[in-house]
Structures are given as structure tokens and as C-alpha cells.
C-alpha positions in Angstrom: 12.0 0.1 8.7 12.9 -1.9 5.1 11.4 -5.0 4.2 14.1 -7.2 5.9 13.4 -5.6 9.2 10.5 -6.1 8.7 11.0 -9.7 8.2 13.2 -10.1 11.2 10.5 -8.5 14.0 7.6 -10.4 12.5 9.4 -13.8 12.4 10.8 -13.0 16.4 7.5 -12.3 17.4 6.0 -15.1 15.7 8.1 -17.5 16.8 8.7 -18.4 12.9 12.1 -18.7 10.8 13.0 -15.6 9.0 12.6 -18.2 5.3 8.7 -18.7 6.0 8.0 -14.9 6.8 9.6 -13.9 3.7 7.3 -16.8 2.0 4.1 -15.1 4.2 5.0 -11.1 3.4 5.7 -12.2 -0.1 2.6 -13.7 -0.3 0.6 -11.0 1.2 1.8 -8.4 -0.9 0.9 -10.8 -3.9 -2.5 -11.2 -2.9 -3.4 -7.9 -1.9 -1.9 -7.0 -5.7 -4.0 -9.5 -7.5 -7.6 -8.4 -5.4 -6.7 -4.4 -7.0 -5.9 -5.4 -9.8 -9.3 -7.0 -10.0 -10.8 -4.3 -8.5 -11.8 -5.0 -5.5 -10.5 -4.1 -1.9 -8.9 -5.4 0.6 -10.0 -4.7 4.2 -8.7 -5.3 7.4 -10.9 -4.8 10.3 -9.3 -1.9 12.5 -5.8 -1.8 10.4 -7.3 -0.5 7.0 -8.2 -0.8 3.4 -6.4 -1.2 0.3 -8.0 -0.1 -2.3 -7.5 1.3 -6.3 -8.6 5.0 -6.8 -9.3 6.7 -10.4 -7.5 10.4 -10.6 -8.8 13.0 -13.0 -6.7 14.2 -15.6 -5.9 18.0 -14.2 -3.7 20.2 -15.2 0.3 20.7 -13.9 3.4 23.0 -14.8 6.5 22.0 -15.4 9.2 23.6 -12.8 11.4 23.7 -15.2 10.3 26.5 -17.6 6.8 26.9 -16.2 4.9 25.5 -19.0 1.5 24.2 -18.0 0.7 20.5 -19.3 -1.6 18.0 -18.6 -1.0 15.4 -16.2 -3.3 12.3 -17.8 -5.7 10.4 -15.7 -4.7 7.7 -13.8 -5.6 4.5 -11.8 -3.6 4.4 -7.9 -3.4 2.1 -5.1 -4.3 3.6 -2.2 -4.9 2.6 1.9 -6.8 4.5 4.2 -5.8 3.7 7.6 -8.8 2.4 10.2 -10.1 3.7 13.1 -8.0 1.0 15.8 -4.5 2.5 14.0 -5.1 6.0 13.7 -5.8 5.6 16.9 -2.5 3.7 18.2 -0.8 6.0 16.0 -1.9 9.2 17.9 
């Protein structure tokens, strides 16, 4: 599923126009940007949590000639799903 799908199933079951879901999942995606860039989390109660993690710089090789280098830290979103999804996942 894209983003316009995406769009389209949330406005039919809403009962919204396709326009002001764009505005809403635009807007989600905005805030939930702006909290990890702050560093905080976002967390919704049995769907999951957004949230920033810090990776260690470690080591890699290079598939092309098999040299090691050094892959530097780095700061990544992340989500970890909740219990209520995993579960409806299964």
C-alpha cells in the first residue's frame, strides 16, 4: 500500500474527502517529525512508539573489494510496534 491508498481507505472509512486526509496524514507525519527531532517519543497506546535511536560506530566491508571500513555513528528513527498490533498482526 502507497501513500495515496493510503489516503483513499482512511478518507472511505472516515467518511472524510480524500483533500482533508491528505491535510491530516501530512500533518501527522509532520508532527511526529518535529517531536524526534526534539527528542522525544511519540507513543500510541496499543499501536506503537516512534522513537530516535543512537547507533554505535562499528565496523563494515565493502562488497566490492572486501575492504573493511568504518561505518560512523548515527542517529535513526525507529517504531517498535505495541502489544494490541503485534497481536492483530499474528
Amino acid at each position: 500500500m502507497n501513500k495515496t491508498e493510503l489516503i483513499e481507505q482512511i478518507a472511505d472509512k472516515a467518511g472524510m474527502t480524500k483533500k482533508d486526509t491528505d491535510k491530516f496524514i501530512n500533518a501527522f507525519f509532520a508532527c511526529v517529525e518535529e517531536v524526534l527531532q526534539s527528542g522525544d517519543k511519540v507513543q500510541l497506546v496499543g499501536f506503537g512508539t516512534f522513537e530516535v535511536r543512537e547507533r554505535q560506530e562499528r565496523k563494515g566491508r565493502n562488497p566490492q573489494n572486501g575492504e573493511i571500513i568504518y561505518i560512523p555513528a548515527a542517529v535513526v528513527p525507529a517504531f517498535k510496534a505495541g502489544k494490541d498490533f503485534k497481536n492483530a498482526v499474528k
